[in-house]
Phi, psi and omega in degrees: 000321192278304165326321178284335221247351187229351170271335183287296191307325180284336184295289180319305133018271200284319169260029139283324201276321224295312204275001158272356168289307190295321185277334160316294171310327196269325174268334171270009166267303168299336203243025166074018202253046205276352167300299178332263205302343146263358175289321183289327189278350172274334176276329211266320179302271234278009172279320201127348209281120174299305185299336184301310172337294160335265190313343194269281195315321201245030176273296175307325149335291214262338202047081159246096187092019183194157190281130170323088212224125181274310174313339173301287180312295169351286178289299154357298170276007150267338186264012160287288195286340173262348158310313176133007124350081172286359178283326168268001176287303171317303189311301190288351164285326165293327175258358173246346172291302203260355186073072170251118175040020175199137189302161178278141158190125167298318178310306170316314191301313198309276189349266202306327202271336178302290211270354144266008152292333183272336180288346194133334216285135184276332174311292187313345173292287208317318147002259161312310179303317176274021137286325153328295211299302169318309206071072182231116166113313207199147157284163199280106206238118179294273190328314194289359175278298180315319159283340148303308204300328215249330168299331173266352161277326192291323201250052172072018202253109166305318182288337181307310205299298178309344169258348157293303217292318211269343169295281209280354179290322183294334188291141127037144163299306186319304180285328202252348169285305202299346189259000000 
């Protein structure tokens, strides 16, 4: 019981450290401090921390406190987005739909927009769906659009639900039983 009990404090402990280490890199970053603030996001990157990863990938990305290095940046936002880091899964969905500094393939975009649609991510629903809605990446599946659409209003993105309903007005009797 006492063993459990001095492992729970250490435990508690390490993450209070973990999480003033982030807000510390978060504050020397808000104050303009970005040499500072990528040396804490580099160490905290190279410990695991998924937010530092991010904020690490798009310091490199912008070259902010550091020289621009896209190869940098990169791995960085994938070793983010496979940790689970849905602001990067979305990110890397996003740049590969449109090829911003990385080639375009829809295939990729859908990939990335998947796994941040199955985490939750109300974009990455959205996303995906209109990729469904298009055939850009997949083939083209009106319900399956409409169940991303209507998965990304449910998780909070306002504009989907009104744009499911208006999405789903168009279809068919047939195609509108199926949604």
């Amino acid at each position: 019981m006492r063993m459990t009990r001095l492992l729970i404090i250490v435990l508690a402990s390490l993450s209070l450290l973990a999480c003033s280490d982030y807000q510390r890199a978060r504050s020397a970053y808000e104050g303009g401090n970005y040499p500072k603030a990528f040396e804490l996001f580099k160490k905290m990157s190279e410990a695991g921390d998924i937010r530092a990863e991010y904020d690490l990938s798009l310091m490199y990305l912008q070259g902010i406190g550091t020289k621009q290095d896209l190869n940098q940046a990169w791995y960085w936002m994938r070793k983010a987005a496979d940790h689970g880091n849905q602001l990067a899964m979305v990110e890397l969905g996003g740049r590969h739909e449109y090829g911003v500094d990385l080639d375009k393939d829809e295939t990729k975009a859908v990939y990335w927009f998947k796994k941040a649609a199955l985490a939750g991510n109300s974009v990455g629903r959205y996303n995906l769906a209109k990729m469904y809605m298009d055939g850009r990446g997949v083939p083209q599946d009106p319900p399956r659009a409409y169940s991303w659409l209507m998965l990304s209003a449910q998780t909070g993105n306002p504009i989907a639900k009104a744009e499911a309903e208006a999405y789903k007005a168009k279809f068919n009797p047939q195609v509108q039983a199926e949604c």
